[in-house]
C-alpha positions as CSV (number, residue, x, y, z in Angstrom):
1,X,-73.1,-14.8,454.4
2,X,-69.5,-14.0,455.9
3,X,-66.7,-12.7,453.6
4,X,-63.6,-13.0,454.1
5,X,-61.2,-10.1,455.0
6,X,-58.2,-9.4,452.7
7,X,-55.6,-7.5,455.0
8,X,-52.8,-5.6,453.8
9,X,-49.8,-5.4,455.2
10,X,-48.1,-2.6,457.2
11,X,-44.8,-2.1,456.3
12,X,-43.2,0.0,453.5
13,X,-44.5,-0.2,450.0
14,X,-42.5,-0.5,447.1
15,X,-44.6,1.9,444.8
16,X,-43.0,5.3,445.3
17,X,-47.0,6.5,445.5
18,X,-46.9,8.5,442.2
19,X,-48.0,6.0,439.9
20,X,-47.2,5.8,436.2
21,X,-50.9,6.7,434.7
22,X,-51.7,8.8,432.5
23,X,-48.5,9.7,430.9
24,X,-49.6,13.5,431.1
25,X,-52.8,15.5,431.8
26,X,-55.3,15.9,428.9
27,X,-58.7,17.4,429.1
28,X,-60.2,14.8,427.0
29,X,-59.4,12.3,430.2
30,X,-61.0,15.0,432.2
31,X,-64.5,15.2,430.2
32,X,-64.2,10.9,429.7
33,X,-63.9,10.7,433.8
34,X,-65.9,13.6,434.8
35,X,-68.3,14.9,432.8
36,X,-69.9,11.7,431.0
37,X,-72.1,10.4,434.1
38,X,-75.3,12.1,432.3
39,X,-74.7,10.6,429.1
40,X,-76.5,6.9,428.6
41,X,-75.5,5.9,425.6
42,X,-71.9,4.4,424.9
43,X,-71.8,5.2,421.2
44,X,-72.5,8.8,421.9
45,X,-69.4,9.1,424.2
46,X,-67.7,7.5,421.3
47,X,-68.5,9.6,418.6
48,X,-67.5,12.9,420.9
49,X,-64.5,11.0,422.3
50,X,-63.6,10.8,418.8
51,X,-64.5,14.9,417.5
52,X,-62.2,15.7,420.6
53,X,-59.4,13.6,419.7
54,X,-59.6,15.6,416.0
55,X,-60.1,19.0,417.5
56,X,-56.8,18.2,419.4
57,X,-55.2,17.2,416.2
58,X,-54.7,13.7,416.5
59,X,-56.0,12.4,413.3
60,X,-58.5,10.0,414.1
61,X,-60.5,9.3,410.6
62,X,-62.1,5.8,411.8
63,X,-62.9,4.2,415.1
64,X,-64.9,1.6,416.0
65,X,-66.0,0.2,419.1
66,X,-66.7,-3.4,419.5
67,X,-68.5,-5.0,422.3
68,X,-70.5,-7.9,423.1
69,X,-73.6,-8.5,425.1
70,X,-76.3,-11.3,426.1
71,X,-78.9,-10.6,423.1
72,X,-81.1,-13.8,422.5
73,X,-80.5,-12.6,418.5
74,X,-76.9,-11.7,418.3
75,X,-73.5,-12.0,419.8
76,X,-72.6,-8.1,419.7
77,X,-72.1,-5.3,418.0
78,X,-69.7,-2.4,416.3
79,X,-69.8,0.9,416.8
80,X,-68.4,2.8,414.0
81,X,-67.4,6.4,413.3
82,X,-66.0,8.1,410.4
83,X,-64.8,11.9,410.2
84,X,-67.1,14.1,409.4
85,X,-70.7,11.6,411.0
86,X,-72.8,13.2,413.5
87,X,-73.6,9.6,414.6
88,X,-71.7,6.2,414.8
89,X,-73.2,3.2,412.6
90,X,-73.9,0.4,414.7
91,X,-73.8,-3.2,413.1
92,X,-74.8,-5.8,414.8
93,X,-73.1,-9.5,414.2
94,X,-74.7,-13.3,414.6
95,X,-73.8,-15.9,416.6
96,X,-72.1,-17.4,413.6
97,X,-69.4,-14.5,413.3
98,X,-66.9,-16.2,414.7
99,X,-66.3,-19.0,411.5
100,X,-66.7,-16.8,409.1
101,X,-63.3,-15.9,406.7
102,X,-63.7,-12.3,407.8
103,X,-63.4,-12.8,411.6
104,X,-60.7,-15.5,411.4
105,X,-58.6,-13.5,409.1
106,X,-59.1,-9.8,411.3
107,X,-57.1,-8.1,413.5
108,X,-60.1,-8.7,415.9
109,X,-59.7,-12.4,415.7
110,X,-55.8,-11.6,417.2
111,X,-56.8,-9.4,419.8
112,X,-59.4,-12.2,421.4
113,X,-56.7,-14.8,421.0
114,X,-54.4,-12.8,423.2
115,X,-52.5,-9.8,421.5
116,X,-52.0,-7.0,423.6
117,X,-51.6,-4.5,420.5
118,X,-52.3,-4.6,417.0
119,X,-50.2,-2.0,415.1
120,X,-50.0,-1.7,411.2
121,X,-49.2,1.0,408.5
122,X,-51.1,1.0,405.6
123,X,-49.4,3.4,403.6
124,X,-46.0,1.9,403.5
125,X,-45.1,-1.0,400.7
126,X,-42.6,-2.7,402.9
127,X,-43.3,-5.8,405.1
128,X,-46.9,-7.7,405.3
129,X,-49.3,-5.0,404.3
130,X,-52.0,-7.0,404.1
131,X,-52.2,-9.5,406.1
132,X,-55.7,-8.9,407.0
133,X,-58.4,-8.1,403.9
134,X,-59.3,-4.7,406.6
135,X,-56.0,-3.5,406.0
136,X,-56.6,-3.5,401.8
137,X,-60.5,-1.9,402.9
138,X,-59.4,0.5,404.8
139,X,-56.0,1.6,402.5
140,X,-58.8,1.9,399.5
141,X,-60.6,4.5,401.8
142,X,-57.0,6.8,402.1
143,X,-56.6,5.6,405.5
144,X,-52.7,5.7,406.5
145,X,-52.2,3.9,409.9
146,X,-54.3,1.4,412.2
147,X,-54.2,0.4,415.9
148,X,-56.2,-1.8,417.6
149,X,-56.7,-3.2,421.7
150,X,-58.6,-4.9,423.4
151,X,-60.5,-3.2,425.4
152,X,-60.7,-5.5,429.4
153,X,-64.0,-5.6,431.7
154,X,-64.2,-7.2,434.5
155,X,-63.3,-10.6,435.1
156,X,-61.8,-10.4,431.7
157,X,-64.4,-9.7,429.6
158,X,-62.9,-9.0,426.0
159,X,-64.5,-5.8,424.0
160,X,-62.3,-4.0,421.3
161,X,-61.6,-0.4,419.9
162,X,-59.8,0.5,416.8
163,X,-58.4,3.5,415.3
164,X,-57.5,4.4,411.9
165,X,-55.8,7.6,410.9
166,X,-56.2,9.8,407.8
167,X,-53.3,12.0,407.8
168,X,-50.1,11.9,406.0
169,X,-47.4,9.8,407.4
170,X,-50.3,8.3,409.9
171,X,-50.0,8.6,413.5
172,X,-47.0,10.0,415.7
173,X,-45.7,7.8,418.8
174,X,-47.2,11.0,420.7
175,X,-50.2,10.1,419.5
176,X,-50.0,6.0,420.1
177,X,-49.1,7.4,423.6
178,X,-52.2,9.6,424.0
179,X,-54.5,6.9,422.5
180,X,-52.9,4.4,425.1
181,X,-53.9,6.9,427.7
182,X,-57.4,7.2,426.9
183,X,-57.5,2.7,427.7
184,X,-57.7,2.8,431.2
185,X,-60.5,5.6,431.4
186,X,-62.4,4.3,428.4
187,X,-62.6,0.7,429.7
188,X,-64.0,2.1,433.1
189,X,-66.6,3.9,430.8
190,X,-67.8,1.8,428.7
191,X,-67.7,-0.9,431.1
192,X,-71.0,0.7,432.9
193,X,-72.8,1.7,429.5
194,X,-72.4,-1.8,428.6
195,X,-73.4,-3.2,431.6
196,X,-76.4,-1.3,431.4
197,X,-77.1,-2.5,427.6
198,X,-76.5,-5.8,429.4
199,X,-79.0,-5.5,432.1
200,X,-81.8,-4.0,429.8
201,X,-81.2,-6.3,427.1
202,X,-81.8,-9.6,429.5
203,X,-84.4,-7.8,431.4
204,X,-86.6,-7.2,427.5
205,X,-85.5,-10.8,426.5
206,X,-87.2,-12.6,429.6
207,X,-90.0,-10.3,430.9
208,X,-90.4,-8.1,427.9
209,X,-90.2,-4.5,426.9
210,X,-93.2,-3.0,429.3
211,X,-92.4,-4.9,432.1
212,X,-88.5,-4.1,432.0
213,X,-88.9,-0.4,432.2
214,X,-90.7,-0.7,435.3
215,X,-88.5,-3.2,436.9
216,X,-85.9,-0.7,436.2
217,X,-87.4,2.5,437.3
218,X,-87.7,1.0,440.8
219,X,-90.7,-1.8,440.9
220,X,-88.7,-4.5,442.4
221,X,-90.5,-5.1,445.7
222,X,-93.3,-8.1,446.4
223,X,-96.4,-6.6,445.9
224,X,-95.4,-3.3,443.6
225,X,-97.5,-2.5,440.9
226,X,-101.3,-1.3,439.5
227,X,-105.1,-2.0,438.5
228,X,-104.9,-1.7,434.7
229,X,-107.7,-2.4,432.0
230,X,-106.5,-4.7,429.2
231,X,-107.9,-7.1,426.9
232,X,-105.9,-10.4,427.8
233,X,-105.4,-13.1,425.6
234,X,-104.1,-16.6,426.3
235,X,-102.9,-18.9,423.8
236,X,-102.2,-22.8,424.7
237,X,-100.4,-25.6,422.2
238,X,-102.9,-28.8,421.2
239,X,-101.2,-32.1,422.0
240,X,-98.0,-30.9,423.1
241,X,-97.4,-34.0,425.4
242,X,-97.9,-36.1,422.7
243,X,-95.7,-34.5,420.0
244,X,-92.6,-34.1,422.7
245,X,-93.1,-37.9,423.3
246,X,-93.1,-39.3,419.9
247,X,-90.7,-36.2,418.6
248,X,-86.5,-36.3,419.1
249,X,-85.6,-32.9,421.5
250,X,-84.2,-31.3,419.3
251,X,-87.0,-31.4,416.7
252,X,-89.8,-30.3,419.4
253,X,-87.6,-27.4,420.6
254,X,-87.6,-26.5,416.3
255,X,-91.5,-26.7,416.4
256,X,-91.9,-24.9,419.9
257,X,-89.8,-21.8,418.6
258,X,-91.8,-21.5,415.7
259,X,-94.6,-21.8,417.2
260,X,-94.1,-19.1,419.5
261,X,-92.4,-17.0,416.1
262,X,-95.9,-17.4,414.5
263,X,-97.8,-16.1,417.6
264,X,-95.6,-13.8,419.2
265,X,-94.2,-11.3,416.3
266,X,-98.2,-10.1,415.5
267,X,-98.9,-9.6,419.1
268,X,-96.1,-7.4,420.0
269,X,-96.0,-5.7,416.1
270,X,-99.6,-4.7,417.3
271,X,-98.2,-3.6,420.4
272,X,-99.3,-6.1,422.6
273,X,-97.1,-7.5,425.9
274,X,-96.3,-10.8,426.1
275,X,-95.7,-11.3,430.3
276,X,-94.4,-15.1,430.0
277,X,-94.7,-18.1,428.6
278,X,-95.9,-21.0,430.5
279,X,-94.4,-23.9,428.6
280,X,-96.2,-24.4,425.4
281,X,-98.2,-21.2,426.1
282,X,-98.2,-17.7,426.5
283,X,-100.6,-14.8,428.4
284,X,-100.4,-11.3,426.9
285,X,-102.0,-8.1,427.5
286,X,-103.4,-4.8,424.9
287,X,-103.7,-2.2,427.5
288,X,-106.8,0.0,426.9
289,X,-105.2,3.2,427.2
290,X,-104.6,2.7,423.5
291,X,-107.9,3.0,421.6
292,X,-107.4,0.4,419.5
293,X,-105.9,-2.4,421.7
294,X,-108.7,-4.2,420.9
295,X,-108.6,-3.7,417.0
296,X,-104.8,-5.0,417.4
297,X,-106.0,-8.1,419.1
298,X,-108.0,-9.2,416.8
299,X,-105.8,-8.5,413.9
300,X,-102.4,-10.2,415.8
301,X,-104.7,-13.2,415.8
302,X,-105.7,-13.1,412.2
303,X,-102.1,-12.3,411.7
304,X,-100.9,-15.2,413.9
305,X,-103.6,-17.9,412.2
306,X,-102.1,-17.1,408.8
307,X,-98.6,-17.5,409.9
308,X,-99.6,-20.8,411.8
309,X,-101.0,-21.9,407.9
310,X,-98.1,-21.4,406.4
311,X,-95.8,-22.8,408.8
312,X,-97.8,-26.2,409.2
313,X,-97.6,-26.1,405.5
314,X,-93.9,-26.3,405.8
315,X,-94.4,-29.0,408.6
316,X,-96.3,-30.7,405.8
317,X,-93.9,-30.6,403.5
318,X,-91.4,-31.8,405.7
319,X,-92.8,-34.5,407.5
320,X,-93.6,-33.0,410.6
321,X,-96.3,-33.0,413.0
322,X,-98.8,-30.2,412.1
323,X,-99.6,-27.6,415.2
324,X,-103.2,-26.4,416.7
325,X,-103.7,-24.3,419.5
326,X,-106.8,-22.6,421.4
327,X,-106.6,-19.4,422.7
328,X,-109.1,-17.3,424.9
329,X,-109.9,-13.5,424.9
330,X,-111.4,-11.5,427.9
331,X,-111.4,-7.8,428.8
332,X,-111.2,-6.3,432.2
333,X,-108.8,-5.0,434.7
334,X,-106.5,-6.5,436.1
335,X,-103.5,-6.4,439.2
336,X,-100.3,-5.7,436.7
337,X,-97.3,-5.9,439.3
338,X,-94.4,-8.1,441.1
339,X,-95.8,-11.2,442.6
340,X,-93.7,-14.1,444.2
341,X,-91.6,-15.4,447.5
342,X,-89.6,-12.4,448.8
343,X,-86.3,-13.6,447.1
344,X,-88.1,-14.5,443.6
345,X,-90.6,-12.5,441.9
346,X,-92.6,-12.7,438.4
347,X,-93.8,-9.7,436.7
348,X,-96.9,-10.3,435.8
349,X,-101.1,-9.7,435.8
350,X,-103.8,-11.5,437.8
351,X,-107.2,-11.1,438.8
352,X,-110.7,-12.9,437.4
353,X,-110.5,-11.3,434.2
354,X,-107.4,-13.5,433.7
355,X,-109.2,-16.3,435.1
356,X,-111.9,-15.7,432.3
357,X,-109.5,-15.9,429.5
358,X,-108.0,-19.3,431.1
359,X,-111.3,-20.6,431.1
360,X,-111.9,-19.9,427.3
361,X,-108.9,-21.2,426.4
362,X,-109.5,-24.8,427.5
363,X,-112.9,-24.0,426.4
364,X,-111.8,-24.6,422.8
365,X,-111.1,-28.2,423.5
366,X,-114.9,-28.5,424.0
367,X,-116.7,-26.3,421.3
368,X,-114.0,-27.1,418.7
369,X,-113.1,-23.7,417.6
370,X,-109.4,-22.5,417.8
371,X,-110.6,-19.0,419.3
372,X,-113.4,-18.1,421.8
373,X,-114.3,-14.6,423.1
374,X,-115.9,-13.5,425.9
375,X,-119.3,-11.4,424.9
376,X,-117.7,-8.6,427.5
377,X,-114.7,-8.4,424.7
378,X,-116.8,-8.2,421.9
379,X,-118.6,-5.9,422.8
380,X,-115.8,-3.7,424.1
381,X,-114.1,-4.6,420.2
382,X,-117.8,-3.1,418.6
383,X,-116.8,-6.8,416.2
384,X,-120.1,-8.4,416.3
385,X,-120.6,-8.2,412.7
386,X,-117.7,-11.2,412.1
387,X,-118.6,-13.0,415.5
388,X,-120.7,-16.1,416.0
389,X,-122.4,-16.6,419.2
390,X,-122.4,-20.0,420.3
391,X,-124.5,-19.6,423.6
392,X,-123.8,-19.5,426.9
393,X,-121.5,-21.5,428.7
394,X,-120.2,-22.5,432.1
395,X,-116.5,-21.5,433.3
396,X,-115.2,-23.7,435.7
397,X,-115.1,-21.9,439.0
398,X,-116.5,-18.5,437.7
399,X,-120.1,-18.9,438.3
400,X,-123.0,-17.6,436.0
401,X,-122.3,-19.0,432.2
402,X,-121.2,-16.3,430.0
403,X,-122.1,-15.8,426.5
404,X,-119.1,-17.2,424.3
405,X,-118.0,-16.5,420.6
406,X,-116.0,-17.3,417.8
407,X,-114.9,-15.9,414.4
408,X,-117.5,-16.3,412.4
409,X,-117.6,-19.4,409.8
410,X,-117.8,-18.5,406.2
411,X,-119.2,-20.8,403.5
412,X,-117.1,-19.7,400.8
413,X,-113.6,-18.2,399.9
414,X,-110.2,-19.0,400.8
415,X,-109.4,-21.6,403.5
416,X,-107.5,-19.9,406.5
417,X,-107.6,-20.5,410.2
418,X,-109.8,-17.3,410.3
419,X,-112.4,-18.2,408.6
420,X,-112.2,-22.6,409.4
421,X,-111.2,-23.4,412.7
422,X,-109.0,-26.0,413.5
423,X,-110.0,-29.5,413.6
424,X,-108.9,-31.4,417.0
């Protein structure tokens, strides 16, 4: 791909070459541009930026840091500090934030729309003292001056930091000047710890927690990765095709996401990975370096069947379709590791024991029952005392039949999906 070549010209420069930034020397800019490549964290730099400003006397007695980033949960977050805190608070903020009273009428709010400063006393009587509620919060917590600016990434991405001071009289135009000083280096700053919340917070959303620490510590070539043992479970939506026909978009997206809600907060509470999901389903893995991975299989899917009850109960009660899936369970090792074209890759596991679990999982269409087990997995699990062997059966493509199970059917006590499958 050819770039094009900006040249500059040759003849004399109107700078005089000395610049106008910083306004003098300070050794705080010197730790902020030199001494803060180890440190990860932005809120850490923060908090010390903010012990260093009070060690040099400038009064700083709240600051606050915010920033936002791509997180499938939230818009962003604030970064607060308060004299005398080891570490900041951080408070994270919705989606919604931004029509809510208490954004609209913030100092924030004015900064986003465009202000390059926003300056206000707080214990003087004289002119609009409170024109934001903050102002009246932050008076009540003997706070005496505030300034606030946005804080500029690249290609104009809008962050903010505030300062509020605690000292008599508030702060001197020495210190506005210093605090100015501190913009340009803190923007270049934060601007790669954000980045890097950024990257890591995309890279967990859309290939998961596991999967993103690798990617990060270097496995990003075709063909990277390892043999690992793991129980592997694959969970499929019934009737999908039918229910996005009949459905409005908007409702079967609803449905989908709680759907995937129901099955996907046991599995990863019981530290399972979740490598993708494949339209209405998904494939996740219990590696068996932890004793128990397949103790927390089996309970994410009891876990997962009782939160499927109760939300087709609410699909009951609201006129909506209910929702049945089959899922299949196999244990064995598989290839864990980057797979794809050269320019497009999917982290991911392969291998016949995935291929076995695949297999089960359509297998439930057959035998009726909304969870089958291979007899490698149940034995692996030591759970044939709440297993029910329903013989052995052929696998498409996989040879020999294998002996196949399911949760065991009890005659009496309370209805759940554990102990009644699904009718199809």
């Amino acid at each position: 791909m050819q770039r094009s070549v900006r040249m500059h010209s040759t003849g004399p420069h109107p700078s005089d070459g000395k610049g106008h930034w910083p306004s003098r020397r300070h050794g705080i800019l010197d730790w902020l541009m030199q001494e803060t490549q180890n440190e990860r964290f932005i809120d850490n730099i923060f908090v010390e930026m903010c012990k260093r400003l009070r060690a040099e006397g400038i009064a700083v007695g709240r600051a606050t840091l915010h920033f936002r980033t791509h997180h499938p949960e939230w818009l962003g977050a604030r970064i607060v500090w308060r004299t005398g805190m080891r570490e900041a608070e951080i408070d994270t903020f919705g989606y919604d934030v931004e029509t809510t009273p208490q954004f609209l009428l913030s100092p924030i709010n004015e900064l986003l729309r465009g202000a390059d400063e926003v300056r206000q006393r707080l214990d003087r009587t004289d002119g609009d003292r409170s024109k934001y509620p903050l102002y009246d919060d932050l008076r009540e917590e003997g706070l005496t001056d505030y300034v606030a600016w946005p804080v500029v990434h690249t290609l104009g991405k809008k962050h903010i930091v505030s300062y509020a001071c605690d000292a008599p009289g508030g702060f001197s135009e020495g210190d506005i000047q210093f605090l100015r000083d501190l913009m340009p280096a803190l923007t270049m700053v934060s601007e790669i710890r954000i980045k890097n919340v950024l990257a890591r917070t995309l890279l967990r959303t859309y290939v998961g927690p596991h999967a993103s620490e690798q990617i990060l510590a270097g496995a990003t070539t075709r063909g990277s990765g390892a043999t690992i043992g793991a129980a592997i479970l694959i969970c499929d939506l019934r009737d999908f095709t039918t229910i996005s026909d009949l459905w409005p978009r908007d409702d079967v997206i609803e449905l989908l996401n709680a759907y995937f809600d129901a099955m996907s907060e046991p599995i990863e509470r019981r530290g399972g990975e979740i490598l993708k999901f494949m339209g209405d389903g998904l494939l996740a893995v219990f590696r068996l370096t932890d004793p128990d991975a397949c103790d927390n299989l089996l309970n994410a899917i009891k876990e997962a069947e009782i939160a499927m009850n109760a939300l087709n109960a609410t699909n009951l009660a609201n006129g909506r379709q209910v929702l049945r899936f089959g899922i299949g369970v196999h244990v064995g090792d598989v290839m864990y590791g980057n797979i794809g074209s050269r320019s497009r890759l999917d982290f991911t596991v392969i291998g016949p024991a995935v291929n076995v679990a695949s297999r089960l999982e359509n297998l439930t269409k057959e035998t009726k029952r909304p969870v089958l087990f291979s007899k490698a997995f149940v034995e692996t699990a030591g759970c044939e005392s709440e297993m029910e062997n329903l013989g052995a059966h052929p696998l498409r493509g996989l040879g020999e039949p294998i002996d196949v199970f399911a949760f065991a059917l009890r005659q009496s006590g309370p209805e759940t999906l554990v102990e009644k499958p699904n009718r199809y």
